[in-house]
N, C-alpha and C positions, 0 to 999 in steps of 0.2 A: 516914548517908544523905547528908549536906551533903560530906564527905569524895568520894563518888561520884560526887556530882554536878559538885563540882570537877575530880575527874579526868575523867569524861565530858566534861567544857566544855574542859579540857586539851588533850584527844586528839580534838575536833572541829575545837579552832584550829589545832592542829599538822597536821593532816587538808588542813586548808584552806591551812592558809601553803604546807604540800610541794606542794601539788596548783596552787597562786598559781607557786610555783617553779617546779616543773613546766611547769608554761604558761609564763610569761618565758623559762626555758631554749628551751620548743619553740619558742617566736616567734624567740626571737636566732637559733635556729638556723636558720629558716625564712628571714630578713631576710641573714643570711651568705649562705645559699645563693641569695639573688635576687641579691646582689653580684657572686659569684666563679663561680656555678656555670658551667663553661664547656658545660656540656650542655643547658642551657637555650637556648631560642631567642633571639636579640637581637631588638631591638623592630622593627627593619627587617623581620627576615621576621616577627615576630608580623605586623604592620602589611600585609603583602606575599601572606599566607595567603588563599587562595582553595582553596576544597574543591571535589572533582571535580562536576563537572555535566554533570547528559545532554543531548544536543545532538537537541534534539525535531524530527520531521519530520510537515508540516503538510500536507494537501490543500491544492486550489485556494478552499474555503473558508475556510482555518484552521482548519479540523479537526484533531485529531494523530492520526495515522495511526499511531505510533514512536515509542519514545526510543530513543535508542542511549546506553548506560553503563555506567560501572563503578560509580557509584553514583546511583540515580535522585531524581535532586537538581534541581528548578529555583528557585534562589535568586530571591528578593521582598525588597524593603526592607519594614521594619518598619510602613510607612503603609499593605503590600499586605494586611497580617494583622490578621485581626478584632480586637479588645478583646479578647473573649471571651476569645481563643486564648493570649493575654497573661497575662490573668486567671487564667486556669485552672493555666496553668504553674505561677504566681508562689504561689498557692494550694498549691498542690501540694508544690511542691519547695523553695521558698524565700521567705518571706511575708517575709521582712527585707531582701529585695532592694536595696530604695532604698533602703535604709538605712545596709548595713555595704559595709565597704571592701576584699570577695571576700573576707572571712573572716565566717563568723558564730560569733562567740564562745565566744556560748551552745551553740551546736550542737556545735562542735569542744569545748568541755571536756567536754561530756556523752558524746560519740565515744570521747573519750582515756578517761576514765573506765571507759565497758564493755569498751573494746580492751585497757587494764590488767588488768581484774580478770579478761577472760578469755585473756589472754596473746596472744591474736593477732585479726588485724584483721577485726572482726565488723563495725562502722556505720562507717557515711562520716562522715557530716553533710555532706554537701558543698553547697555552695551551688551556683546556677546558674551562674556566674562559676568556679568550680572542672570543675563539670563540662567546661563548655567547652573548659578550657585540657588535661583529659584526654581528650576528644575530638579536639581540635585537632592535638596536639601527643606525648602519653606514651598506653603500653602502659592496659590495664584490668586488670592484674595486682593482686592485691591483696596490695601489699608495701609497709613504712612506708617505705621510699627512693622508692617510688614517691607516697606519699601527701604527703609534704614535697615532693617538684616539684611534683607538683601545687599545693600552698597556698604556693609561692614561684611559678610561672607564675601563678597568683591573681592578686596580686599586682600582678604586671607588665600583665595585662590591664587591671586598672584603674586601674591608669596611664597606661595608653595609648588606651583607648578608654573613651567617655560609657558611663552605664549603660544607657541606648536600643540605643548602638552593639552593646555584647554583649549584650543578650536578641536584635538581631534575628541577631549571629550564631550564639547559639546554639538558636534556632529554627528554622533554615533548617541546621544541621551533625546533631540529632539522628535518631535511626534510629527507625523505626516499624516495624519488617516489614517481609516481602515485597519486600526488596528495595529499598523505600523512603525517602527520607533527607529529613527538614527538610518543614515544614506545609505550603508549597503543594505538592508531589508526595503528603503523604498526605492533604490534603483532594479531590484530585481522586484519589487511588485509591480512598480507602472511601465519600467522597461524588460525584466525582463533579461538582465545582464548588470554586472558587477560594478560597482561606484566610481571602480579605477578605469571605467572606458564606456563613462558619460563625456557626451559633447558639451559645448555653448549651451547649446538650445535647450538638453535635458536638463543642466544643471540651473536653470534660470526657471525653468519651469517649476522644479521638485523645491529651490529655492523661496518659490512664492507660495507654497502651502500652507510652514508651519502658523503665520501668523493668523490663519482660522481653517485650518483644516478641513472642515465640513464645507465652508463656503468655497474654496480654493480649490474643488477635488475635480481634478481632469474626468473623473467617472461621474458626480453629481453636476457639475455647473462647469462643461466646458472652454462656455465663452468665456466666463469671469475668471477660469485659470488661463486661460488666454491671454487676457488684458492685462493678469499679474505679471504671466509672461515678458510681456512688452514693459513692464514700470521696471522687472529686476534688470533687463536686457540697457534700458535706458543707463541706468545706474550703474552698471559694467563700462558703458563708452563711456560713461561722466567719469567716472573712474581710472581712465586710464586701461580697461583690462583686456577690451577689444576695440576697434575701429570703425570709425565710422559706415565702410564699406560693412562689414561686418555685422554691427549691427542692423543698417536696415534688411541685407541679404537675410539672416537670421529672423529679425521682426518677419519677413513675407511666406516665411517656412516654418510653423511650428511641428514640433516632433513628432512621432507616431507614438500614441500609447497602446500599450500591448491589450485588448484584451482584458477585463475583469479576472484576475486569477479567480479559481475558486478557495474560497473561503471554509467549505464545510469541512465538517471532524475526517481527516484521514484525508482527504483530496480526492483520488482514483482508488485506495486501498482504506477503505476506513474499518474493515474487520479486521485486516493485516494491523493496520495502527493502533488499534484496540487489543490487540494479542500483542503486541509489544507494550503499548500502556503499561497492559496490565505487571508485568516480568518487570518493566525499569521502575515503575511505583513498588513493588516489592521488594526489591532486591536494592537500589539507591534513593527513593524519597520523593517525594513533590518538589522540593526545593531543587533538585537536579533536575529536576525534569522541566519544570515548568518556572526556573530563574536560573539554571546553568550554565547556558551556553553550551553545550556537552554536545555531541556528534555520535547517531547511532547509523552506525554502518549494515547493512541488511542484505539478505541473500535475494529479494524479491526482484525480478527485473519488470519494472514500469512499463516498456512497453508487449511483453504479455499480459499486465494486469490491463492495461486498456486494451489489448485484445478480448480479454476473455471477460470483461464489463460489458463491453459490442455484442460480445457472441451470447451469452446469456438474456442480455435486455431482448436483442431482438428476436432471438427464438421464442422463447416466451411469449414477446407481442405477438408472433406467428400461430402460436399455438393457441391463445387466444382469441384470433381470430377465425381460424380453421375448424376449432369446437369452442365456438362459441354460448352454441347450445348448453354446454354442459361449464366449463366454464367462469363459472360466474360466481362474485363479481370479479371485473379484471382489477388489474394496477389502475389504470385508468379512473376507474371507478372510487378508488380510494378516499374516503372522507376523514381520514381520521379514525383512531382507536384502535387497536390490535389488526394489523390485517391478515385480510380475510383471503387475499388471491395467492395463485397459483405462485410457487417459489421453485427455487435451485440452491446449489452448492457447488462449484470446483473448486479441487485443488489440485495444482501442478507440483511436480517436485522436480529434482536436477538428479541423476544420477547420485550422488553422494547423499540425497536426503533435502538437500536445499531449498524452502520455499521459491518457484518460481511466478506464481500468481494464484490469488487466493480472494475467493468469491463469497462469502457465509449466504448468503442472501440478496434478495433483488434490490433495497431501499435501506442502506445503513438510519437514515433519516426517518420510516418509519418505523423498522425494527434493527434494535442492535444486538437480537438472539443470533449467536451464529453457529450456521446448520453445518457448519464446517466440523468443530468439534465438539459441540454443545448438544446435538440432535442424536439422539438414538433412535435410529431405524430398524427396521426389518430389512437386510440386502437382497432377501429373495435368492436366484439361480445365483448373485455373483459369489453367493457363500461356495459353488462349484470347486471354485478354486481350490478350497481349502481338501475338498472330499477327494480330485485327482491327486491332487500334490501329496495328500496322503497315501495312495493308491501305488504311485509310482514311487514312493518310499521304500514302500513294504514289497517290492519288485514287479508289480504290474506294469505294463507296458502302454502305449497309446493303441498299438496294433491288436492286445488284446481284444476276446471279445465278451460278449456280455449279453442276458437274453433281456429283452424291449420286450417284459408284457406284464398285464396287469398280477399286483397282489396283493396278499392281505395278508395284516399283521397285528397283534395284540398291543395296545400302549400299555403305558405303566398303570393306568384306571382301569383295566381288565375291558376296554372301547374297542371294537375291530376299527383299526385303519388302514383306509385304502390307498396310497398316493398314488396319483392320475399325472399323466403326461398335458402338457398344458394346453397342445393342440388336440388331446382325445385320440392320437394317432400312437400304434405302435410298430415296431419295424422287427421286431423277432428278436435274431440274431445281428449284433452289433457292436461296431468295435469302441474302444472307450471314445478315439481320438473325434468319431464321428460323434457319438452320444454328447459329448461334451461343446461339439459345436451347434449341434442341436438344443441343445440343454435338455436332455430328456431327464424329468424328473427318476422314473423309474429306476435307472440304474443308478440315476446317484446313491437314492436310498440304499438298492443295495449290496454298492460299493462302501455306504459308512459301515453294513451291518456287517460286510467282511474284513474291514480294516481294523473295527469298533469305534462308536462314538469319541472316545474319551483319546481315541489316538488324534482326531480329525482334530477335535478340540484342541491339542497337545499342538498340533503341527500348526493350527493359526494364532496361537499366542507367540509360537517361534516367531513367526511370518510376521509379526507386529499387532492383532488384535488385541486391544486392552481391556476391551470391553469383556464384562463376565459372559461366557458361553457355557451352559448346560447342554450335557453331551447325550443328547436324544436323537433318534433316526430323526424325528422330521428338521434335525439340525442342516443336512443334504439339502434341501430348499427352502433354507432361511430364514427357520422360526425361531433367531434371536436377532437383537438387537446391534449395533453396530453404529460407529459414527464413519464420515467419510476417511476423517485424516486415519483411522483403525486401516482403511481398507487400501487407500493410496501408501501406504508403508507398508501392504504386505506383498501387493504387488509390485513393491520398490525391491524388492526383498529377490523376487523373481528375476525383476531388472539387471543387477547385480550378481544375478550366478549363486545367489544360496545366503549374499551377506545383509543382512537387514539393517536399514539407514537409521539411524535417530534422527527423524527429522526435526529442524532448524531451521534460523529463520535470522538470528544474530551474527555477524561475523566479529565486529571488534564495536568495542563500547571507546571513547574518550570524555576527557574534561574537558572544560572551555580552554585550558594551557595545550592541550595536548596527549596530556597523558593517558596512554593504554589505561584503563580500569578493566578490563576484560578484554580476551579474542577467544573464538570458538573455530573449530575444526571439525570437518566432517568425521564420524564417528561410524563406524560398521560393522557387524561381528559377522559372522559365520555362525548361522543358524541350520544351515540344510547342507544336504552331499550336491557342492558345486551342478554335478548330471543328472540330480533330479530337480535341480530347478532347471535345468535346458529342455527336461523333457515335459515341462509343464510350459514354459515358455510354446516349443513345438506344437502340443496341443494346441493351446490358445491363440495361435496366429489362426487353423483357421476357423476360431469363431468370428474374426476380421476378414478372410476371405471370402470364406463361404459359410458361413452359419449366420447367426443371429444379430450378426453387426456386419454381415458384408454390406448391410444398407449406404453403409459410411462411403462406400465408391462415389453416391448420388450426389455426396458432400464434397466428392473432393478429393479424397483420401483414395492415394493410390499404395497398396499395400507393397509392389515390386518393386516399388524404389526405393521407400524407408519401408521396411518393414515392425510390425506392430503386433500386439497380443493384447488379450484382456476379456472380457464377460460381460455379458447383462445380466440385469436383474428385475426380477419382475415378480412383487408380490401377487398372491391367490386373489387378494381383495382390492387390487388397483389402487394402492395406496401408496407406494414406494416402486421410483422406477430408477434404475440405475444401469453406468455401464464405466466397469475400471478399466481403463488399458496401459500400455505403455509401448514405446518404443526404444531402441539404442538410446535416445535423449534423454528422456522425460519420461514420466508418470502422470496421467492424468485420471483422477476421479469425479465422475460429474454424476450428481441426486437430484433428481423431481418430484415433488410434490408439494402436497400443502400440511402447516404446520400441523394442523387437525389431523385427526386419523381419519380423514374424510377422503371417498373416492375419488381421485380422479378423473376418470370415465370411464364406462364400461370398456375393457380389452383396451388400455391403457398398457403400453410394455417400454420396458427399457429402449427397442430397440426404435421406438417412434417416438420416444422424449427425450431418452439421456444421449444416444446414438450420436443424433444430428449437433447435439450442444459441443459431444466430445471431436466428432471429427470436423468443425466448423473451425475449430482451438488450432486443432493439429495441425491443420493442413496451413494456417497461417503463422504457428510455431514452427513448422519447420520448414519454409517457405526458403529462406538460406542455409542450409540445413546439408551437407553430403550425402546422400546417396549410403546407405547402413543398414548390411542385416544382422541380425543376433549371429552373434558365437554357437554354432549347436553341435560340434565337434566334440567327441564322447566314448566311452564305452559303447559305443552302438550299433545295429545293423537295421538294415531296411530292406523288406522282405518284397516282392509280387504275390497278390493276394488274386485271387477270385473274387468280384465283388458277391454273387450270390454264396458260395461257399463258406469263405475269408478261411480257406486253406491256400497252402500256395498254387499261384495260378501256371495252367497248362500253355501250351500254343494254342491251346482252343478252346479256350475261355474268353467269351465273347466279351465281358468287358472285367477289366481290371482295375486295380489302386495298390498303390504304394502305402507301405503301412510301417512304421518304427519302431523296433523291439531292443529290449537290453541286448547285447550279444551274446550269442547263445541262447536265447529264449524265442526266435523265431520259431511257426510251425514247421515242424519237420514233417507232414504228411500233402497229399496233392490234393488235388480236387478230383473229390467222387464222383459228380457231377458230367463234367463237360469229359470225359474220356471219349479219346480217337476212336472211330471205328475200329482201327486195325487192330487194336489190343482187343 
């Protein structure tokens, strides 16, 4: 028995010396290769290493709207990350951290030991400090050439960097899911809030991911991130990091996760995100955009872009189902390939030009044409604008009047053309302010033929149209082309008192240090005489009162407390419908229709598609909002009119209307009409 026992004590020491050998061999060999290996990294670029970062883009509150990345990474130094989060790792993956020198001993002989006896490479043991340097730097292949770089890169890290230095870069390199890289992107993925004000429970949670991501994902396999849960939570109290009270309170309470953020291109704004795409890929590179880290600051405010995503989807779904007859197919209907249904466009702006919410289309997902500024339309009446605002240039008045009735005219093909009023109704004699709430085509025509084409034209390229306009009569009801953002800058233009905004959408560009690479500022010229934009504004309030958009009350929109101006638009062939307005705030443009140049429906108008989209926006844009009416203080005088006459009105002139003229230019004669008896 003693014979036995001696050789079992024999063959334990000889066990233990070859396995001691073993180990010194691996280490020489490990230590060689930090020497000579020329495949390793030198400490420059160990030291030089930055991992790709998404280059976040923010509203005008700092909100994040986007990342744009290859890997959604926003690196934090180590003071940005909870304890906890520390904790929990060090629990986890590596309790001897502080302690050894990116080798743990004990863990590597234990490794080599299994990896022996089952001839191929089964356990790591790798410490945090290892893992790292295989993240950072080598393949995840599991091959001992690859496992000796790794624990000679070891090595080298902690050489080169404090032990603080690598936990906080390897907190900020590791993957979580979904596409997410390093704790502060996956505390604000699954919670929802910043790394530095995660609890216990979230950091034990997010803890338990990296080691299989897909299997560990609080959104695929709750329960099984659960149970990681409780093994990291375990390892914490074995640790020393929290108490036994502690943990089981903890273990009976797991955390709440937010909500699946959304994942797709642009989040709530993916035209908006795509108009900046495009500008920071121009102008700084893919490598900035999509591994910088860099921070784009934006004029857009998120929550009118989810207003005006609401108010678009679900008018549309309304309208679809109201004429459904005609219709068709809806969104609904959608299979795939170009689509076919019914679309929109808004854009808001801020006073100064500012994007405040911006719409190209109903489905970034199926189409990323956007009708915002890519569509050239017909605007129909809203080209109006252009034909008064040139009217009141050249000294015409709102008060003036104008004769409502049919005519004929020669084009440039030697063709008689007749423009018609839209409802077939004429009213004689009429003043501009009324004709233009009306939208009677008749007079606009001609109003261009007395101003002349080429001045109308003249005055909306001031007002911001970019789009080429030929300067022909039937320009008065819209037979050119036009994009929205052309039309929301010109009525910015109005907004503004005569100064026309460059509209924007950038405020300040950074690098992932910090530094300014660009800021932008609102930009405006003085295009018009200050009092003839107040007297185009005056006009066009009431085509919001009482004309062609007084509909917008049904909506909501009360015009005597904020006060509002703007047009519709309605092409001859039901193909394009529109309505721009604005108020003291904002600018808003909203278009309907379909990409095709295909009808609508028969008697399809701005005022029963774009109408309802624009005042549905407004009235929850300015929902906090003061109480504001336009500036319309001026050169001006406001006459009593006769409404049958539209001379000034008598004491007995049965009804009347106030009507705005230059001063001086009111009528100086009465009404022939209604005279007293007694004269």
């Amino acid at each position: 028995m003693s014979r036995i026992r001696r050789e079992l004590k024999m063959f334990l020491v000889a066990g233990v010396v070859a396995l001691v050998l073993v180990a010194l061999g691996f280490l020489a060999l490990v230590v060689v290769l930090v020497i000579n290996s020329s495949e390793l990294p030198d400490i420059e670029r160990i030291e030089a290493f930055k991992p790709p970062q998404a280059t976040t883009l923010y509203d005008r509150n700092g909100k994040v709207i986007y990342q744009f990345y290859e890997e959604r990474r926003e690196y934090v130094p180590l003071s940005r990350i909870s304890p906890n989060v520390r904790n929990a790792f060090i629990a986890l993956e590596d309790k001897r951290f502080y302690r050894h020198w990116g080798i743990d001993l004990k863990r590597t002989f234990k490794a080599m030991l299994v990896n022996l006896l089952s001839m191929r490479v089964r356990q790591g043991g790798s410490t945090i400090t290892q893992q790292l340097a295989r993240n950072m730097f080598l393949t995840h292949r599991r091959t001992l050439r690859r496992k000796l770089q790794e624990l000679a890169l070891a090595l080298k890290l902690e050489a080169t960097f404090t032990k603080d230095e690598i936990l906080e870069r390897y907190l900020n390199q590791i993957y979580f899911g979904e596409g997410v890289y390093g704790v502060q992107s996956a505390a604000k993925f699954y919670f929802g809030k910043d790394a530095k004000a995660l609890d216990k429970n979230e950091s034990a949670l997010l803890a338990g991911i990296p080691k299989n991501p897909s299997r560990f994902s609080p959104y695929r396999n709750p329960e099984l991130a659960d149970k990681r849960r409780k093994v990291v939570l375990w390892r914490m109290y074995k640790e020393g990091f929290i108490t036994k009270r502690e943990y089981d309170s903890l273990k009976a309470h797991p955390p709440k996760v937010q909500p699946r953020p959304k994942t797709t291109f642009g989040g709530d704004a993916p035209y908006f995100a795509e108009l900046v795409r495009q500008y920071v890929m121009e102008k700084y590179g893919e490598n900035f955009l999509y591994r910088g880290g860099g921070k784009i600051y934006t004029t857009l405010d998120l929550d009118l872009q989810r207003i005006a995503n609401g108010v678009v989807r679900t008018s549309l779904n309304r309208y679809e189902k109201k004429w459904k007859r005609f219709l068709k197919p809806t969104y609904e209907e959608y299979r795939g390939g170009k689509p076919k249904y019914l679309q929109a466009a808004l854009l808001a702006v801020d006073t100064n030009g500012g994007i405040l919410a911006y719409v190209g289309g109903r489905d970034f997902q199926h189409s990323q044409f956007d009708r915002v500024r890519q569509a050239r339309r017909q605007p129909g009446s809203a080209f109006k604008i252009f034909v008064y605002t040139a009217a009141f240039s050249k000294g015409w008045s709102p008060g003036d009047t104008i004769r409502d009735e049919p005519i004929e005219m020669m084009d440039d093909l030697g063709r008689i053309w007749s423009p018609h009023n839209y409802d077939g109704k004429y009213e004689g004699l009429i003043t501009l302010r009324r004709a233009l709430a009306l939208s009677k085509n008749v007079p606009a025509v001609k109003l261009t033929l007395e101003v002349g084409p080429w001045y109308v034209a003249e005055i909306a390229r001031k007002m911001g149209v970019a789009s080429p306009i030929k300067p022909f009569p039937s320009m008065a009801l819209g037979g050119i082309e036009v994009t929205v953002w052309d039309m929301v800058r010109a009525v910015s233009t109005l907004m503004n008192y005569g100064k026309r905004p460059n509209i924007y959408y950038i405020t300040r560009i950074e690098d992932a240090y910090g530094n300014v690479l660009e800021e932008n500022s609102p930009v405006l010229v003085q295009v018009l005489d200050p009092n003839v934009a107040k007297m185009s504004t005056y006009a066009l309030t009431y085509v919001v009162c009482c004309g062609t958009a007084s509909n917008s009350r049904a909506y909501g929109w009360n015009n005597s407390i904020i006060q509002a101006a703007g047009k519709t638009g309605t092409t001859d062939n039901y193909r394009d419908t529109w309505f721009v307005g604005y108020s003291p705030y904002m600018a808003v443009g909203v278009w309907v229709g379909y990409d095709s140049l295909r009808v609508i429906f028969p008697g399809a108008t701005g005022s029963e598609l774009a109408v309802p989209i624009w005042a549905r926006f407004m009235v929850q844009a300015h929902k906090s909002l003061k109480p504001r009416r336009f500036n319309l203080s001026g050169p001006f005088q406001y006459a009593t009119l006769c409404k049958e006459s539209l001379l000034l009105a008598r004491p007995t002139c049965p009804q009347k209307t106030t009507e705005l003229f230059w001063a001086g230019k009111a009528p100086q004669d009465s009404c022939p009409i209604h005279r007293s008896e007694s004269l």
